[in-house]
C-alpha positions in Angstrom: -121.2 -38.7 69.4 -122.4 -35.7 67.6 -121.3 -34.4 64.3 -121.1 -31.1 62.2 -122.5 -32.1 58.9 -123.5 -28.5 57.9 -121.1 -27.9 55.4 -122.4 -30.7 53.3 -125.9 -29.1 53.0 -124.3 -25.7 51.5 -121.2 -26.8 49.5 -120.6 -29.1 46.3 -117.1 -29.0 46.7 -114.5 -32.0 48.2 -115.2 -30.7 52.0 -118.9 -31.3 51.1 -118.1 -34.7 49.5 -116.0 -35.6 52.6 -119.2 -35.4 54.8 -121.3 -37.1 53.1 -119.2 -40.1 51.9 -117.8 -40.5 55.7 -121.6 -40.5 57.1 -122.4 -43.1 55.1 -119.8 -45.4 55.9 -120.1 -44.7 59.8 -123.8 -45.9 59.1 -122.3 -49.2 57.5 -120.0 -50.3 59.9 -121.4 -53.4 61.6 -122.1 -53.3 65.1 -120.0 -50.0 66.0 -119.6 -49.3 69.4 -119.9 -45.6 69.1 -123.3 -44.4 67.8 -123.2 -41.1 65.7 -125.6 -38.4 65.5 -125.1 -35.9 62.8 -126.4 -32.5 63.0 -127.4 -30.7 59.8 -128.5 -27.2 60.4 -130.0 -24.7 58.5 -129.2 -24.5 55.0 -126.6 -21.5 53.7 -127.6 -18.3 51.6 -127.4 -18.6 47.7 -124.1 -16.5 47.1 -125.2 -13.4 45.7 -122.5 -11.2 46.7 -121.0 -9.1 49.7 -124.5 -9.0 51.4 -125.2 -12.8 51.4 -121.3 -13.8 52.2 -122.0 -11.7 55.6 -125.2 -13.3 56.2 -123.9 -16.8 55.7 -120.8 -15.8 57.8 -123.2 -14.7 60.6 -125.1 -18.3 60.4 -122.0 -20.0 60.8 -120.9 -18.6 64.1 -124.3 -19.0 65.4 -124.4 -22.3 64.6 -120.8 -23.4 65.3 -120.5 -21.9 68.4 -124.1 -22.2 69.8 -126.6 -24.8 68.3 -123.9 -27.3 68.1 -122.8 -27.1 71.7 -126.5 -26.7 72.7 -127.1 -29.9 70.7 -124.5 -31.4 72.2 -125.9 -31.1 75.7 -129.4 -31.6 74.8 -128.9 -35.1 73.3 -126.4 -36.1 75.8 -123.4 -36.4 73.3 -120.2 -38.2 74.7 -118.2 -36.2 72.0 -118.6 -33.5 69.4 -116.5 -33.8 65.7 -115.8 -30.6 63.8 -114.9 -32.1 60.5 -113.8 -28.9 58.5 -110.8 -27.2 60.6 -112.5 -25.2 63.7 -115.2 -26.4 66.5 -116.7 -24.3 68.3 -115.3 -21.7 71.0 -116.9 -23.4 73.8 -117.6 -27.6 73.7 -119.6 -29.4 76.8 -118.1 -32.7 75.9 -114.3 -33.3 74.1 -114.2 -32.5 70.7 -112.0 -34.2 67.9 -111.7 -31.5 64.9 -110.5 -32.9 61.1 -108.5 -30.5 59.7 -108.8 -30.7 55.8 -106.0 -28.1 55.1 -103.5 -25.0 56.6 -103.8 -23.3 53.1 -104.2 -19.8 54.2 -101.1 -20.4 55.8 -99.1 -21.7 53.7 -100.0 -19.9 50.9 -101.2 -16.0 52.9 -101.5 -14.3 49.5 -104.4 -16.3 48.7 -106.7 -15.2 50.7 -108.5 -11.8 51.9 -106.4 -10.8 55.3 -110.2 -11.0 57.0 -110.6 -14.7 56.5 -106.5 -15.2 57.2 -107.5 -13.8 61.0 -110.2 -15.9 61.3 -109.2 -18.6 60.1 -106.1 -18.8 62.3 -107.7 -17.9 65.5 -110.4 -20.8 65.0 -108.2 -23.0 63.5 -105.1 -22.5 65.7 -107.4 -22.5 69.1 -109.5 -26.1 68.0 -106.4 -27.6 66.9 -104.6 -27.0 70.5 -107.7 -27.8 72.6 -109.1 -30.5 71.0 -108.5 -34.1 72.4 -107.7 -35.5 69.2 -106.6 -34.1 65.6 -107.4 -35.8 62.6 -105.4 -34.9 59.5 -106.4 -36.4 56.2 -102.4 -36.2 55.0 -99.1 -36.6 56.6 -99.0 -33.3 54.9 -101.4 -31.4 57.0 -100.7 -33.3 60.1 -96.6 -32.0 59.3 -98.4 -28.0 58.9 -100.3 -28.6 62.1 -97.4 -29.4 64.2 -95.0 -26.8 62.2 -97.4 -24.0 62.6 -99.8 -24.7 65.3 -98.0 -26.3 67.6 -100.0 -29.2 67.8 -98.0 -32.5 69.6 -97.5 -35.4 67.2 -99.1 -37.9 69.3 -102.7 -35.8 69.6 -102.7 -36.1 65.4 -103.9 -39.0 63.7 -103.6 -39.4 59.7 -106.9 -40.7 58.3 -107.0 -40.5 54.6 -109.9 -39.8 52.4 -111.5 -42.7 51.2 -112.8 -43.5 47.4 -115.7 -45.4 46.3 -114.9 -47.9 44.1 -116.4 -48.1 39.9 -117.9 -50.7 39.3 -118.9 -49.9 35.5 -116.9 -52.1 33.3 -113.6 -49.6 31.3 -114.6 -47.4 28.3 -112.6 -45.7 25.6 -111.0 -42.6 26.5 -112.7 -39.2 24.8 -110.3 -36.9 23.1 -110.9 -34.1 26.1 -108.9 -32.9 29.4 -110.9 -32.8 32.7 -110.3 -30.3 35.7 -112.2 -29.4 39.0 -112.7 -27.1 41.1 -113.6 -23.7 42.2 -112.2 -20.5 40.2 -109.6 -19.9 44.1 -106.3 -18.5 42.7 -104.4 -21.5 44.5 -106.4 -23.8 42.5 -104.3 -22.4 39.6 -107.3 -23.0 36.7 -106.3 -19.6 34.9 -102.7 -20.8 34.0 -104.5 -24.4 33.5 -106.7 -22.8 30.9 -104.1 -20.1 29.6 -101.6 -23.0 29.1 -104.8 -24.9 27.0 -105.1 -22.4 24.7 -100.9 -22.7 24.1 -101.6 -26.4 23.8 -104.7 -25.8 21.5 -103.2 -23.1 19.3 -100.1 -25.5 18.5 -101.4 -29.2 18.4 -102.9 -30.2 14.7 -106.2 -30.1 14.0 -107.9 -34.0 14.5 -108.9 -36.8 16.3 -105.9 -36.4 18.7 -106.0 -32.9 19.8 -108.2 -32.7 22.6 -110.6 -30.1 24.3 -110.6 -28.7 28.2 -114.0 -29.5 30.6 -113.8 -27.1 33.2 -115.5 -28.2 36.2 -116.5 -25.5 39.1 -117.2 -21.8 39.3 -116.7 -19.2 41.9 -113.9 -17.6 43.6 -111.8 -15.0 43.1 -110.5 -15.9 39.7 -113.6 -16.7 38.0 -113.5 -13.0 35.7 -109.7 -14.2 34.8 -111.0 -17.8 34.0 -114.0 -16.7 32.1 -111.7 -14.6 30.1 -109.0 -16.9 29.7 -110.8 -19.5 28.4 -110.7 -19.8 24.6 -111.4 -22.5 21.8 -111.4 -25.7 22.5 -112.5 -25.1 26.7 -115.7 -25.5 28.1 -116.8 -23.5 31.1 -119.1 -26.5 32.8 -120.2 -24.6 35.9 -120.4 -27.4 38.7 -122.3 -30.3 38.1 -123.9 -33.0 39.8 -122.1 -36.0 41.1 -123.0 -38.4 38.5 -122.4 -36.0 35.9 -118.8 -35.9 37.3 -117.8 -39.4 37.8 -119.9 -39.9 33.8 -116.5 -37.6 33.2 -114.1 -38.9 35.1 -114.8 -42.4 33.1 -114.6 -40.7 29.8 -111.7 -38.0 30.0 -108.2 -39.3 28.7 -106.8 -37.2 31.4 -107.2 -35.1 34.7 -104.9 -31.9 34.9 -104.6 -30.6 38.5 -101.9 -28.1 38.6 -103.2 -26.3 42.5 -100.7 -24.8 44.1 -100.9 -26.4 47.9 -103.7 -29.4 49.1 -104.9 -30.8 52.4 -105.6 -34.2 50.1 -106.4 -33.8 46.4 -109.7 -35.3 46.3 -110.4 -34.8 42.7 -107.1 -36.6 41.8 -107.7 -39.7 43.9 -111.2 -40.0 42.1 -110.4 -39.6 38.8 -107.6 -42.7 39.5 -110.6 -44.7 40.7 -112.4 -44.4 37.6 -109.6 -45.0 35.5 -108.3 -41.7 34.7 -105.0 -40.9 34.1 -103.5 -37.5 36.1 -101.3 -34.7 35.6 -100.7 -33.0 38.9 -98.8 -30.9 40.8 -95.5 -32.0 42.6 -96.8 -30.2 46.3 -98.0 -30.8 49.4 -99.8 -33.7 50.0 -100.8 -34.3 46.3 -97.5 -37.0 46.1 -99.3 -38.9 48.8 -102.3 -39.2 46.7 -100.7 -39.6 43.5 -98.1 -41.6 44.3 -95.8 -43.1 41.6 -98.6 -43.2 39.1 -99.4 -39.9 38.7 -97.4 -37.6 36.2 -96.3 -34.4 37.8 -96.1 -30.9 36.3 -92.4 -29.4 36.2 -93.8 -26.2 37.3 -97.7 -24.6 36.6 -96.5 -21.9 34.4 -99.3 -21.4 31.1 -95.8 -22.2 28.9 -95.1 -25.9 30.3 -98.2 -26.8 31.0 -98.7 -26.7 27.4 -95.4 -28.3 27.1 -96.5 -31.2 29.5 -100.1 -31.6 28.2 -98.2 -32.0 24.1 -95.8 -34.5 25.9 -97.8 -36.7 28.3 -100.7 -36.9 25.3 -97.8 -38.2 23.2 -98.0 -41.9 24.7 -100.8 -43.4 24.8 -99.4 -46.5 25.8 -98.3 -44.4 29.0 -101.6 -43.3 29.5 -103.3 -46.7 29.1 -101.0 -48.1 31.5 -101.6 -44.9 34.7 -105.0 -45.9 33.8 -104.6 -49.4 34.8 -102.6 -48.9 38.1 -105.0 -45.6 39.0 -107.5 -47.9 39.7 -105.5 -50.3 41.7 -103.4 -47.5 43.4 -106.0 -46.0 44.4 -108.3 -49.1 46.1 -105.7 -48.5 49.2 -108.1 -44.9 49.8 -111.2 -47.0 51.0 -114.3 -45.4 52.7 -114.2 -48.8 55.2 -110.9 -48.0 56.4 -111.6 -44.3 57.2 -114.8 -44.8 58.7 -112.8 -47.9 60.9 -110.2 -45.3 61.7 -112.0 -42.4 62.4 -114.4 -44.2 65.0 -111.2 -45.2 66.4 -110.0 -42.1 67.1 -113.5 -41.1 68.6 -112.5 -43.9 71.1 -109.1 -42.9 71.9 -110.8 -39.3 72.1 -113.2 -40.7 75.0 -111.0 -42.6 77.1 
């Protein structure tokens, strides 16, 4: 069984998280009956601009639709997994693709109409060859069968796992958390415009609390960076125990995006006792579930509304604290890993 894991050498965002935390629990399972090779690649271009964008894009097809198939067939592999939405154009063996999300779909104004093409031609085409589809949400697995085509019963839902805290509770720190990168469906300018409403309004003391910004890049980084007033902190991205440090300290995550494969940042910040404020979309419901508050709407003028309200009750929020954590022990990296080798299985018979 061969693997794509390039992605998690170039990216420190949820796709690259994904990778990584699903290798290691494939190498944990006891006496699997599938072994798994995992095929790194070169590492990507630092993102300097048009120039480098093209020269990673150029790596990727030469490595997606050569190296890995030419890997596949040197070391024999039964099976090739594309775990970020398109394989290559040509496999040797079966392939199994995950797709993490139909954004550029769902939400076409997004994107640049370049990456909308390619996207759906690489998307579409793996998702309708591939032996097996796995979807990390009921969600996605609805958008690959609305808009793809793709039969029910070739889709398998394996949710992203969590790995569990195991440092003992700590007081909550008067600031708001939020991640991700600057991508205008993440929404982070209205998150931060509706901040400042929040900031401008609340009194001044223990109680009113700051905005940690967590991520960089995309196309709204100039309107975040210029957004972003007292009281918020531009963090940049950070390493990963930097970000779980924050997830245990922050009284509450805000995740207002606009359309999710999964919601990765919301399910973590549950495990490590973090209350959330998210978006009623997509497949952020499934991750959420009843313990999660959700935003009326992502307009700058209630987010502020919701922020005063929700920071309000701090019995509230002690109490989404409590059943974050054990909501969110039913996301476990065993059961993935369990479930995705059994789809490599079903893929092979």
């Amino acid at each position: 069984m061969l693997v794509d894991g390039r992605l998690m050498r170039r990216r420190r965002t949820g796709v690259a998280t994904y990778i990584r935390d699903l290798r290691t629990a494939l190498e944990r399972v006891p006496d699997a009956r599938i072994a798994t090779r995992w095929a790194l690649g070169p590492p990507g271009l630092p993102r300097r601009g048009a120039i480098t964008s093209l020269g990673n894009l150029a790596l990727d097809l030469v490595w997606l639709h050569a190296c890995v198939p030419l890997r596949a067939v040197a070391g024999g592999a039964a099976l090739i997994h594309a775990p970020v939405n398109w394989g290559p154009w040509w496999s040797p063996t079966p392939l199994v693709v995950t797709v993490q999300d139909l954004t550029w779909e769902r939400l076409p104004g997004a994107y640049p109409a370049g990456f909308r093409r390619y996207a759906r031609i690489f998307a579409g085409r793996t998702a309708r060859r591939a032996r097996m589809v796995i979807a990390t949400s009921r969600s996605t697995a609805r958008d690959l069968t609305e808009l793809y085509g793709v039969a029910p019963e070739r889709i398998r839902v394996v949710p992203i796992g969590v790995g569990r805290d195991t440092e003992p509770p700590r007081a909550r720190e008067p600031f708001l958390l939020a991640a991700g990168v600057f991508h205008p469906r993440k929404r982070i300018r209205q998150l931060v415009e509706g901040h400042t409403l929040y900031w401008n309004r609340a009194a001044e003391g223990a109680g009113r609390c700051r905005l940690v910004v967590v991520g960089a890049g995309g196309a709204d980084e100039g309107a975040v960076r210029a957004a972003a007033g007292p009281g918020c902190e531009l963090r940049g991205f950070v390493d990963r125990s930097e970000l779980l440090d924050l997830y245990r300290r922050a009284t509450l995550l805000v995740y207002p995006s606009a359309y999710e494969g999964f919601g990765l940042p919301v399910l973590e910040a549950m495990a490590h006792g973090c209350p959330v404020l998210v978006a009623r979309n997509s497949s952020i419901p499934e991750v959420g579930g009843t313990v999660a508050r959700y935003l009326p709407d992502a307009s700058p003028e209630r987010i502020a509304a919701s922020l005063a309200q929700t920071l309000a009750d701090p019995v509230d929020l002690a109490r989404r604290s409590r059943d974050g954590r054990l909501w969110s022990a039913r996301f476990s990296w065993e059961r993935a890993a369990a479930e995705t080798l059994a789809v490599y299985e079903e893929a092979m018979r």
